[in-house]
Residue frames as a rotation matrix with the C-alpha (Angstrom) as fourth column:
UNK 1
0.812 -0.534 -0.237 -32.43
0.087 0.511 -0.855 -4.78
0.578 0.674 0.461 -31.86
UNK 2
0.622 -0.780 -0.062 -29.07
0.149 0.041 0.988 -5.84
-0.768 -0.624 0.142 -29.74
UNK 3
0.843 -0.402 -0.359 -26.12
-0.362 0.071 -0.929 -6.03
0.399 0.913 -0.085 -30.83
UNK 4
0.886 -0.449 -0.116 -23.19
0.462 0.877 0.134 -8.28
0.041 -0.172 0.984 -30.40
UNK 5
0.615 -0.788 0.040 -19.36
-0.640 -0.528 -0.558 -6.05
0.461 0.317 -0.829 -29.52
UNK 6
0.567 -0.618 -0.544 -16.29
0.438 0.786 -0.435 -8.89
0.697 0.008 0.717 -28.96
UNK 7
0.930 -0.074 -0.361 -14.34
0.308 -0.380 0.872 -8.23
-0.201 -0.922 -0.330 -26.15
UNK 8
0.866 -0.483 -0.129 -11.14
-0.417 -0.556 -0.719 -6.67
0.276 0.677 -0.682 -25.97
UNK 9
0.880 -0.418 -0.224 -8.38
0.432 0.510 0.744 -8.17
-0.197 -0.752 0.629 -25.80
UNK 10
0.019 -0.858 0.514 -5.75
0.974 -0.099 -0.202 -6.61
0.225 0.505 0.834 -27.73
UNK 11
-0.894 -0.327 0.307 -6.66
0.294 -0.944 -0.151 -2.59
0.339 -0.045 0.940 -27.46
UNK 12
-0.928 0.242 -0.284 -8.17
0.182 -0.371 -0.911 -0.35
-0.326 -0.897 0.300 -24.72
UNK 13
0.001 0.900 0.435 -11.98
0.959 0.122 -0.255 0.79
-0.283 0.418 -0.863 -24.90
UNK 14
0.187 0.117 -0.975 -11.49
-0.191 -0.970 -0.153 4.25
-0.964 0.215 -0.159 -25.42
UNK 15
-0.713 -0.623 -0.322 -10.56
-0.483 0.103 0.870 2.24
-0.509 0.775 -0.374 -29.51
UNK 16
0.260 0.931 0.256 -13.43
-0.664 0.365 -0.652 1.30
-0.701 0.000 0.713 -31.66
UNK 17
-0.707 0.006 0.707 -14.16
0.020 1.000 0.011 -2.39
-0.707 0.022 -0.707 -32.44
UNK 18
-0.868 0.448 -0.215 -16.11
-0.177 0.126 0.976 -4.19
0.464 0.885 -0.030 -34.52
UNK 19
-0.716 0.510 0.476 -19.78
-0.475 0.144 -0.868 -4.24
-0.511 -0.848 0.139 -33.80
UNK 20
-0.909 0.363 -0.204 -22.21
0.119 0.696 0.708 -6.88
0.399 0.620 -0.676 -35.19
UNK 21
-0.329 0.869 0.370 -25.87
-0.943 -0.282 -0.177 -5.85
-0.049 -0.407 0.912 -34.83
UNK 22
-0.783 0.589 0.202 -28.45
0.620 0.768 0.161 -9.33
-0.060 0.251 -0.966 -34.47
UNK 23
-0.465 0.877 -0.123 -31.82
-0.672 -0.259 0.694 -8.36
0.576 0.406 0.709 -36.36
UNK 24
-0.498 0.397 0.771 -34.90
-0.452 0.640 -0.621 -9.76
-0.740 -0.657 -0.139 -34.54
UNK 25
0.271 0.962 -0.028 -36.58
-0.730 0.186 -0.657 -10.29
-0.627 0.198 0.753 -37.46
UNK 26
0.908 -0.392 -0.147 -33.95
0.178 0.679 -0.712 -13.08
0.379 0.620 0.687 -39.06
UNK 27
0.218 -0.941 -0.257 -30.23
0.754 -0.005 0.657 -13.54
-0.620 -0.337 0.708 -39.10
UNK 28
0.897 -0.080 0.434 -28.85
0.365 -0.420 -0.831 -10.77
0.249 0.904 -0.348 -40.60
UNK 29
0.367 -0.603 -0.708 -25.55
0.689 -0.336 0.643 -10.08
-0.626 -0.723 0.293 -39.51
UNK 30
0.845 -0.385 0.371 -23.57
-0.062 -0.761 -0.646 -6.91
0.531 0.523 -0.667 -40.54
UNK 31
0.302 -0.684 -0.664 -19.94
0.870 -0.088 0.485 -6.12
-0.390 -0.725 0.568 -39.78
UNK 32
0.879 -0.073 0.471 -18.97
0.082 -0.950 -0.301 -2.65
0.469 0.303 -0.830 -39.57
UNK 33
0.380 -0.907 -0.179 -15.55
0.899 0.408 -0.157 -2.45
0.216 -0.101 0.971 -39.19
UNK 34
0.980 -0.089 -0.179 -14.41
-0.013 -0.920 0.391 0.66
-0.200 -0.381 -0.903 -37.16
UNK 35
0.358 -0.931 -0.075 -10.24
0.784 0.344 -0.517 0.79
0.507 0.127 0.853 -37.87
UNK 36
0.688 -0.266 -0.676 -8.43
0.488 -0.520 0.701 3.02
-0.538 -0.812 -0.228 -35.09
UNK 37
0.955 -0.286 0.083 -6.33
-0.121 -0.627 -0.770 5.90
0.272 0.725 -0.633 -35.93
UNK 38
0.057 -0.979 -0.196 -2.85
0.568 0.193 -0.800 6.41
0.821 -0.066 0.567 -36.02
UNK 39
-0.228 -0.205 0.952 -3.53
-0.627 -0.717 -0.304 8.71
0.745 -0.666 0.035 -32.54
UNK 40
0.639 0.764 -0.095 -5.77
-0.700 0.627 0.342 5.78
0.321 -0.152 0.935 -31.25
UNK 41
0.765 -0.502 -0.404 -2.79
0.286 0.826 -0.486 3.20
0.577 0.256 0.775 -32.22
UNK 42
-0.108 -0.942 -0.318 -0.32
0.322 0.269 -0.908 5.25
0.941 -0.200 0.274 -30.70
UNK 43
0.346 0.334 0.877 -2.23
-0.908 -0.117 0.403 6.21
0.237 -0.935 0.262 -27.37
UNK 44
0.993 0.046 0.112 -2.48
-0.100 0.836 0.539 2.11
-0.068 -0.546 0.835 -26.69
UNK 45
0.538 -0.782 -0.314 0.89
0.258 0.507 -0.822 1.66
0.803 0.361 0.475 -27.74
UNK 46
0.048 -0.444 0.895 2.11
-0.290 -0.864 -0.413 4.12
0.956 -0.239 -0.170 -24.88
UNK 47
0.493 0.714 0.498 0.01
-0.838 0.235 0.493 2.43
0.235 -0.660 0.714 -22.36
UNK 48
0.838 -0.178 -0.515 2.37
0.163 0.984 -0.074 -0.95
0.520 -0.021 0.854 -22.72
UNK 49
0.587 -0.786 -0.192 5.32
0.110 -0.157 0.981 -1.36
-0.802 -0.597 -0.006 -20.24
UNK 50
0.296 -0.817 -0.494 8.68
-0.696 -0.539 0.475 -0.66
-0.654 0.203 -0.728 -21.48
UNK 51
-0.740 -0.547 0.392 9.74
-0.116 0.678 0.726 -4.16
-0.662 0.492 -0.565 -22.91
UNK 52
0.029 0.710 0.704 6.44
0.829 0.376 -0.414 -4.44
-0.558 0.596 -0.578 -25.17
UNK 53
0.879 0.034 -0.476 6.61
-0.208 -0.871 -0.445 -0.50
-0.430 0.490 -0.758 -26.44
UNK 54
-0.332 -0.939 -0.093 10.70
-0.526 0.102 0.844 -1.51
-0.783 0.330 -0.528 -27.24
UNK 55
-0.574 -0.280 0.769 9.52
0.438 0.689 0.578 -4.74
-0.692 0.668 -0.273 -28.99
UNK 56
0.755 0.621 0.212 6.53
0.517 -0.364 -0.775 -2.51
-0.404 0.695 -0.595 -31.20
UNK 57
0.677 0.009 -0.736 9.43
-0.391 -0.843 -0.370 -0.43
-0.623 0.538 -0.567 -32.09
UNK 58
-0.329 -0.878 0.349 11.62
-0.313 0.449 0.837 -2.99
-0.891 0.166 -0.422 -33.36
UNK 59
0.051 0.641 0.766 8.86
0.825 0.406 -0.394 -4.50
-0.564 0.652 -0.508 -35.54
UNK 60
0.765 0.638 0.085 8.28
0.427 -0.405 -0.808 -1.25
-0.481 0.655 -0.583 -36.89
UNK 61
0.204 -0.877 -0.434 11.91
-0.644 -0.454 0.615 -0.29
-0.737 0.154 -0.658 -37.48
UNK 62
-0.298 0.099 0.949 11.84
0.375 0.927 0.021 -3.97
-0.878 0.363 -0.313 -38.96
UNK 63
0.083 0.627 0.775 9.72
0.584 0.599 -0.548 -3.21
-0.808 0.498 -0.316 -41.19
UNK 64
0.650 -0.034 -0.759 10.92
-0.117 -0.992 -0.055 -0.09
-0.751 0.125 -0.648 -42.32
UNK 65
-0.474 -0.880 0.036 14.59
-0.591 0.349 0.727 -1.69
-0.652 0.323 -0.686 -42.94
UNK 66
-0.558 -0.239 0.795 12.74
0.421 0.744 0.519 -4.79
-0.715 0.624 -0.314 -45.29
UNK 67
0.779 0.613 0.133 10.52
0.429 -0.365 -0.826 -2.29
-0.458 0.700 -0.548 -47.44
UNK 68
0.969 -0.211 -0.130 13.35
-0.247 -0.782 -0.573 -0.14
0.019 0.587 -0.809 -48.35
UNK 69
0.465 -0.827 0.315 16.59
-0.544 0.015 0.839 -2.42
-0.699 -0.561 -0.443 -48.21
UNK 70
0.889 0.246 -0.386 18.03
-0.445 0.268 -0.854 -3.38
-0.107 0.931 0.348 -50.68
UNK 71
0.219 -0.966 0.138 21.41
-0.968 -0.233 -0.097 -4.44
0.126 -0.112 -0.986 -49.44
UNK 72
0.718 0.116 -0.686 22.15
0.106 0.956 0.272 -8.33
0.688 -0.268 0.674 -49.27
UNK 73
0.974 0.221 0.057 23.77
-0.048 -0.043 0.998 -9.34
0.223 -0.974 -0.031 -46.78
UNK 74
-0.151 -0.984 0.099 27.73
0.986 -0.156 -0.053 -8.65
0.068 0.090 0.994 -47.30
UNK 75
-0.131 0.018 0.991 26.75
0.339 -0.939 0.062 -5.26
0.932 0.344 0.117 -47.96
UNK 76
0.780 0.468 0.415 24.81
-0.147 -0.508 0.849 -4.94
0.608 -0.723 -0.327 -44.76
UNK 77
0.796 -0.418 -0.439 27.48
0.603 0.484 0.634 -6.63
-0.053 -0.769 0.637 -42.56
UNK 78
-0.147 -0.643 0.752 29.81
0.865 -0.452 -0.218 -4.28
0.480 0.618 0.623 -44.35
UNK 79
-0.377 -0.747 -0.548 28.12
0.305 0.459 -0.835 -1.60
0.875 -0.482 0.055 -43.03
UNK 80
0.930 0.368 0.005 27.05
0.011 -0.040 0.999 -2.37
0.368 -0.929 -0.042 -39.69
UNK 81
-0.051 -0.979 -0.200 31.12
0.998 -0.044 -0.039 -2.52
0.030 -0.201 0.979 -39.45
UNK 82
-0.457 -0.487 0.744 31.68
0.579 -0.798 -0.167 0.73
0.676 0.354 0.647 -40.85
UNK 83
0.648 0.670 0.362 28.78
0.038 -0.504 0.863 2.20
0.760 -0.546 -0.352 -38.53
UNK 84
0.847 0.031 -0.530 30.47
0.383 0.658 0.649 0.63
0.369 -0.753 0.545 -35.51
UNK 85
0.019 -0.974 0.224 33.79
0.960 -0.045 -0.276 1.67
0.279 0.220 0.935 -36.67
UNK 86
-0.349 0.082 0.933 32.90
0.458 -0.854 0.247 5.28
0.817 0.514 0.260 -36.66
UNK 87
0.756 0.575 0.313 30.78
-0.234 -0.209 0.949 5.53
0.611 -0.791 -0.023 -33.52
UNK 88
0.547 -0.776 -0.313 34.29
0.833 0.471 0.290 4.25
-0.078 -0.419 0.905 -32.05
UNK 89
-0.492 -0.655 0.574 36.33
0.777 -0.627 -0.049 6.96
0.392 0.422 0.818 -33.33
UNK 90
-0.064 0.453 0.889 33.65
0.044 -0.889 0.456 9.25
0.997 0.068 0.037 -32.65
UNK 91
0.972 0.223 0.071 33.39
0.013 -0.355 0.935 8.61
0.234 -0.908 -0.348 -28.65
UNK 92
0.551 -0.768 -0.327 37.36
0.830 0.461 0.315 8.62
-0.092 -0.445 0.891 -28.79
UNK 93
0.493 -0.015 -0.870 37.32
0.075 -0.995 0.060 11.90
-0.866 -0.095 -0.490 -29.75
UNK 94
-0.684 -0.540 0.490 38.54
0.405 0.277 0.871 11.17
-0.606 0.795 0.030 -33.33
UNK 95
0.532 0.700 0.477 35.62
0.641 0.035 -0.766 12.86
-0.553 0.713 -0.431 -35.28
UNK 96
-0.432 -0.564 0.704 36.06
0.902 -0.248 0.354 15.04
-0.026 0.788 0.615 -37.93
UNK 97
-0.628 0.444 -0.639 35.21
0.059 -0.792 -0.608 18.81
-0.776 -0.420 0.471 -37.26
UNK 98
-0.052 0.974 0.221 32.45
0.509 0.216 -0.833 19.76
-0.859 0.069 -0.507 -39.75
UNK 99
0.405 -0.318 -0.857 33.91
-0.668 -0.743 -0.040 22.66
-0.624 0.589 -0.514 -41.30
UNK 100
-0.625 -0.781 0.010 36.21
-0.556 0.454 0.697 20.01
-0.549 0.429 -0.717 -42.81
UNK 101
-0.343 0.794 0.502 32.92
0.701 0.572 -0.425 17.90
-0.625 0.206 -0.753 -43.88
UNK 102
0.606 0.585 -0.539 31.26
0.050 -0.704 -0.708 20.92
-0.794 0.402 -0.456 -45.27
UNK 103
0.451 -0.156 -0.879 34.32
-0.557 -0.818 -0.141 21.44
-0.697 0.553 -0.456 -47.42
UNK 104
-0.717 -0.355 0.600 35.29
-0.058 0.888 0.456 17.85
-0.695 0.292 -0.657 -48.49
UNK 105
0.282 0.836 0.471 31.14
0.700 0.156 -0.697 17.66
-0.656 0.526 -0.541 -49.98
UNK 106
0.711 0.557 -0.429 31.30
0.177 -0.732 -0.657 21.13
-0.680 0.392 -0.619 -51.43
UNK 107
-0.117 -0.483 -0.868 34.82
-0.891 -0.335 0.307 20.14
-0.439 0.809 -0.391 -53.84
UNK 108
-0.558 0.148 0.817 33.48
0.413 0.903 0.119 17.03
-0.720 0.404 -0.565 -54.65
């Protein structure tokens, strides 16, 4: 009995595919569906030049940001200001020592 394994085109061989046995004694196909781990997934990922690993992490940052956002889109633009705003101040030496943080939270 052979069997039938699709080439790769997407991830390395050290990742298991699907393999389709062929029965001699009729058609019977089977698909066994092997799914690759999350060590698997991120070996191949590693393996991709810089601009393809960048764009896998956008996607997955992506996706992070639309499962758990809830912010329309004033809100967000709002802030990505305020972010912006801050990270300004902060390389101008404008931050705010911590102690002072620590003790703003802790009379609220």
């Amino acid at each position: 009995m052979g069997s039938f394994k699709p080439a790769s085109l997407l991830l390395p061989e050290d990742v298991p595919q699907a393999t389709i046995p062929l029965s001699m004694s009729g058609w019977r196909p089977r698909l066994e569906l092997m799914i690759p781990t999350t060590e698997q997934v991120l070996a191949a990922a590693l393996k991709l030049p810089r601009d393809e690993r960048t764009a896998v992490v956008d996607e997955l940052l992506r996706s992070l940001d639309d499962a758990e956002d809830r912010l329309d889109a004033r809100d967000r633009e709002l802030l990505h200001a305020a972010i912006a705003r801050s990270d300004e101040q902060f390389r101008a030496g404008q931050g705010i020592p911590a102690e002072t943080v620590l003790e703003r939270l802790t009379k609220r």
